[in-house]
ROKOLDO-420983 format. One line per field, with one value per residue (C-alpha): x, y, z; residue number from 1; residue in one letter. Coordinates in Angstrom, 2 decimals. Each point is the difference from the previous one (the first is absolute). Example, Ala and Ser with C-alpha at 12.3 -4.5 7.8 and 13.67 -1.06 7.14 Angstrom:
xx: 12.30,1.37
yy: -4.50,3.44
zz: 7.80,-0.66
k: 1,2
r: a,s
// end
This chain:
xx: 52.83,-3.28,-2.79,-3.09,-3.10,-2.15,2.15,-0.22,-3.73,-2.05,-2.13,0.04,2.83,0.62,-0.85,-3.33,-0.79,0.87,-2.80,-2.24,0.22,1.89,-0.95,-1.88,-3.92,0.38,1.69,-2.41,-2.78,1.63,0.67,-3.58,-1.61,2.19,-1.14,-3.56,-1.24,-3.17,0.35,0.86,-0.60,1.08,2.41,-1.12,-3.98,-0.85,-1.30,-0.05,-0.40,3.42,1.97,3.17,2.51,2.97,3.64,-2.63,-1.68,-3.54,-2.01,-4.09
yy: 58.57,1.83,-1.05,-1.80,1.38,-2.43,-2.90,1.68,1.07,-0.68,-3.34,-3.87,-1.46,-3.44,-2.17,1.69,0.74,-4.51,-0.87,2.70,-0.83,-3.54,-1.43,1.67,-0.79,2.56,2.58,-0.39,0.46,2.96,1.56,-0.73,1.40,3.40,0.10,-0.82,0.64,0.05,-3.00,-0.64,2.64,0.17,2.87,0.60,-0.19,-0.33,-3.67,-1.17,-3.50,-2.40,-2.71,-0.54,-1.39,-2.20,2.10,2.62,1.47,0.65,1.10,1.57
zz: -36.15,-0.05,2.10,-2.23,1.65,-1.26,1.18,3.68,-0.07,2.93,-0.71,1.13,0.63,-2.21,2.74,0.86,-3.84,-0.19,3.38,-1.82,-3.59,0.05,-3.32,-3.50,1.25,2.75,-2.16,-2.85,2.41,1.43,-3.34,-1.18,3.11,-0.10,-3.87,0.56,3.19,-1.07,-2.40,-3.35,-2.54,-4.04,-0.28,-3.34,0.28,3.60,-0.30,3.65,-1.08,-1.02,0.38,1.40,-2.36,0.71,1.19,1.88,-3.11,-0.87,-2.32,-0.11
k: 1,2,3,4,5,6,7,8,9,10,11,12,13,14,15,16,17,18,19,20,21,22,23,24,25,26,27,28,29,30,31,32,33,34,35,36,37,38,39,40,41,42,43,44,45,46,47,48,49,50,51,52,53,54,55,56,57,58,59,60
r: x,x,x,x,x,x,x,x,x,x,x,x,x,x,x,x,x,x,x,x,x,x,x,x,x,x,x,x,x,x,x,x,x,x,x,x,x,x,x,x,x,x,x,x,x,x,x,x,x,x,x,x,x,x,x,x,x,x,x,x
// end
């Protein structure tokens, strides 16, 4: 069988990603932070001011 390379690409392991990331407030923080560094900003008209929905959403 052929070798996946994403399967084997170098990143954390599951335990580490687990300590790092161990339940969905830490990702969703993560996500939102590598998104918007600088903040919140509308994708469609640059409106840095918005609300954060429930499931992670928002909206200017």
């Amino acid at each position: 069988m052929a070798r996946n390379p994403i399967q084997f690409q170098p990143g954390l392991s599951l335990p580490a990603f687990l300590k790092q990331y161990g339940t969905e407030a830490p990702c969703q923080e993560a996500l939102f932070q590598h998104r918007w560094p600088k903040g919140f900003v509308c994708p469609d008209g640059g409106n840095a001011t918005g609300c954060r929905l429930s499931r992670g959403h928002y909206q200017c």
